[in-house]
N, C-alpha and C positions, 0 to 999 in steps of 0.2 A: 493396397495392403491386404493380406490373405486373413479371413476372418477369424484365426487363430493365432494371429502373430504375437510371439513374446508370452504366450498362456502355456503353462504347461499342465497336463493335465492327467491324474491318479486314475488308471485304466485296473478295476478291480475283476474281471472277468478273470474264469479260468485261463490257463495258458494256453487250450489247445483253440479255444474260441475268441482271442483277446487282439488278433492280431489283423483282420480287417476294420476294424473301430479302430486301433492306433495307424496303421495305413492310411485313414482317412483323415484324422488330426494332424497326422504329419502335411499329410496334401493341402491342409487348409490352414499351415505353416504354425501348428504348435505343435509342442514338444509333450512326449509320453514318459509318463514315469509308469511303470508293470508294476501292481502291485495284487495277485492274485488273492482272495479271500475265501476260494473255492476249489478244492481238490476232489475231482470225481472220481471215487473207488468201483471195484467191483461189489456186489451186495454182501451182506451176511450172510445170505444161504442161497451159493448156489444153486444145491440141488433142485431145492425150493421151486426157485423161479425157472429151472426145464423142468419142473413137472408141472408147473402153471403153460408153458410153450406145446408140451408135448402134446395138452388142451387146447389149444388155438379153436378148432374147428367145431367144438361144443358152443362157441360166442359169435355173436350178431354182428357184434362193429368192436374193433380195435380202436383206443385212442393215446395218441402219442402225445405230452405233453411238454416235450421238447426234444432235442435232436439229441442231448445225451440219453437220453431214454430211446432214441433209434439204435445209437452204436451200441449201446451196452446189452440189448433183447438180441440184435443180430447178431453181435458176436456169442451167447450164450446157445444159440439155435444150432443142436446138432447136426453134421451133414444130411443126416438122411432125413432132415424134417425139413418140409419144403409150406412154405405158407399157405393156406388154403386160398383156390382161388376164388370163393362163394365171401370169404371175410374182409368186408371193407375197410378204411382206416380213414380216419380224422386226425387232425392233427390244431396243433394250436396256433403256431405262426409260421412263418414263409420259411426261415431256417430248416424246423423242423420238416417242414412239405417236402424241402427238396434232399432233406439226409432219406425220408422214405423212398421219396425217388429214385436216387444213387441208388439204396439198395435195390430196387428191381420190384418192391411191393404194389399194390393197386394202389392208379393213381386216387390220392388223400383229397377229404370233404378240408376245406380249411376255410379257418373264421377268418371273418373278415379287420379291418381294421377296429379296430387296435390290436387285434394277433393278442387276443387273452382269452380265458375260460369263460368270460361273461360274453363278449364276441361268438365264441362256439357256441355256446348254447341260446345264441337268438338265434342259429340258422333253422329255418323251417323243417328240416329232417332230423332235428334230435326235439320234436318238441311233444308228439304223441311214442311213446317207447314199451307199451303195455307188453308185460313179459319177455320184453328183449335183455338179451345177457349182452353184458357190454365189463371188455376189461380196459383197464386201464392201465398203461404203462407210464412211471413215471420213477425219481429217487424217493429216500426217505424223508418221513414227514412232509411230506407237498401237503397243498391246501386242502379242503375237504369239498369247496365248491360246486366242483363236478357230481362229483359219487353223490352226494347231498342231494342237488340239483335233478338228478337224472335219476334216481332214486324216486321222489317224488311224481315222476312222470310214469312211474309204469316199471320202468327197467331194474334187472338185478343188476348190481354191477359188484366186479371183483377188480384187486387192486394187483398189481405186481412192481414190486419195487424194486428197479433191476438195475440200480445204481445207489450209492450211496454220497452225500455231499459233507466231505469232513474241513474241517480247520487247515491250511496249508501249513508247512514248515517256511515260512515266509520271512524275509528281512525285512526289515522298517526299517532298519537304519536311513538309506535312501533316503526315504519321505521323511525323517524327521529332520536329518540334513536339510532336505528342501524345502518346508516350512521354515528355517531360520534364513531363507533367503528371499519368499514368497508372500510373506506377513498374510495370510489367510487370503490372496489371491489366485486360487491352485484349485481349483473343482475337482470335485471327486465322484466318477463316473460309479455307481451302485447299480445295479439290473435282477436286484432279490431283495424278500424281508431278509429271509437266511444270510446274506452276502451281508447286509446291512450292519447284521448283529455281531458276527463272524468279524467284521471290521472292525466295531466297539470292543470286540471283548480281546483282541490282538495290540490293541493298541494301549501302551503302557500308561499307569498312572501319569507321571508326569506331561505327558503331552494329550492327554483325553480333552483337556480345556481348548487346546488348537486343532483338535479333531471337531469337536462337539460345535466351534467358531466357523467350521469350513463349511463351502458354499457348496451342495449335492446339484446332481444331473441324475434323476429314476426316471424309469419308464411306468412306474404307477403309481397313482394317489393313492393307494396303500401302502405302498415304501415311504411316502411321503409324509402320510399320517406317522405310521412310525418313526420317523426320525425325529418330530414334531417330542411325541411320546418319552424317546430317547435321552431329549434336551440339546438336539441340534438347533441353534439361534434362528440360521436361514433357512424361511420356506425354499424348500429345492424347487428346482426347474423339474417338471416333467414332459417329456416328452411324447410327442403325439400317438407314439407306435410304439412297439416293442422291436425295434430293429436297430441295426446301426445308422444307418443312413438319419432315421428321424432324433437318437441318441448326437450326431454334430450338429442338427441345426439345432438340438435345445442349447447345446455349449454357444453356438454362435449369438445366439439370444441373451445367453446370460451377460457373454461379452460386450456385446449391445444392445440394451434395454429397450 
């Protein structure tokens, strides 16, 4: 029996990234229900952010914070601006490594496991940074870890916020269907605090008490804490990595204890 069999399981990633995690549940014979809690826009101010690009070569190290933070700088990057090739790039986790990749950038420092900001900044190369300009690429409101972090070591660092993360026009109907068939056996795949709360605040009065009942799969003890915070009952599962690959075996885990 496939270690997913008979589970079906609330896959909250955006749509354009949601679909090798469910390819993988399906292969491990459960069943996906799509329920996006993340819609990635373009920023509020363009201009803004190519007049941060048109900069590139005034900064020490580039750091990507995830892969929609690769598509959204690249696509804003006018033709005639070509990346410098003296400007290295970090990155957070293996996704993001390889959207740098694709685009054709130097190849990216990237943290190790667990593929998170605390990971990056134990690598040996960001840990004396005296005077170094360092931007970061990232959506709205992300953590402050980093710039905090790297700040104290020496470095200026500036922020460019070249995506924005909104609330989806999203059905629940679905999922609430599926809860009266599931009785709080139905995990719900989370991969942000943002997603987390974006899920709470989506989901209607009446059915908050069968959200707040259901069993989570994060990828950090900090999503974790907060759902704790929240008044989610089950401590979630978290997962080893921030990837898909380590996001099935926590499912599988949860499935058998």
């Amino acid at each position: 029996m496939s270690g997913l069999s008979g589970v079906t399981v609330v896959v909250t990633r955006p749509v354009h990234q949601a679909e090798k995690l469910c390819r993988l549940i399906e292969a491990a014979g459960g069943k996906v229900l799509r329920l996006p809690v993340i819609d990635i826009r373009p920023p509020e101010d363009v201009q803004q952010c190519q007049a941060q690009l048109a900069r590139l070569a005034d900064y020490d190290l580039a750091i990507f914070v995830s892969s929609n933070a690769v598509s959204a700088a690249m696509a804003m990057l006018k033709t005639s601006q070509v990346w410098p090739t003296n400007l290295p790039v970090a990155v957070v986790g293996k996704a993001t490594a390889q959207a740098v990749i694709k685009e054709g950038l130097p190849t990216p420092l990237v943290a190790p496991e667990p593929f998170n900001s605390e990971a990056l900044l134990n690598l040996p190369e960001l840990q004396k940074l005296d005077e170094k300009r360092i931007l970061i690429f990232r959506g709205n409101r992300g953590r402050e870890l980093l710039r905090n972090s790297l700040c104290k070591r020496g470095a200026y660092v500036d922020y460019i916020e070249c995506y924005q993360r909104a609330i989806p026009e999203t059905d629940t109907g679905p999922l609430y269907a599926a809860w009266e068939q599931a009785h709080n056996r139905m995990p719900i795949v989370v991969t942000s605090n943002q997603g987390l709360q974006n899920l709470v605040s989506m989901i209607d009065k009446e059915h908050q008490s069968t959200l707040l009942a259901s069993p989570l799969t994060v990828i950090s003890e900090r999503t974790a804490s907060l759902a704790s915070k929240l008044g989610f009952s089950q401590t979630p599962v978290v997962a080893t990595a921030a990837n898909d690959d380590a996001v099935l075996v926590a499912l599988e885990t949860w499935v058998k204890p």
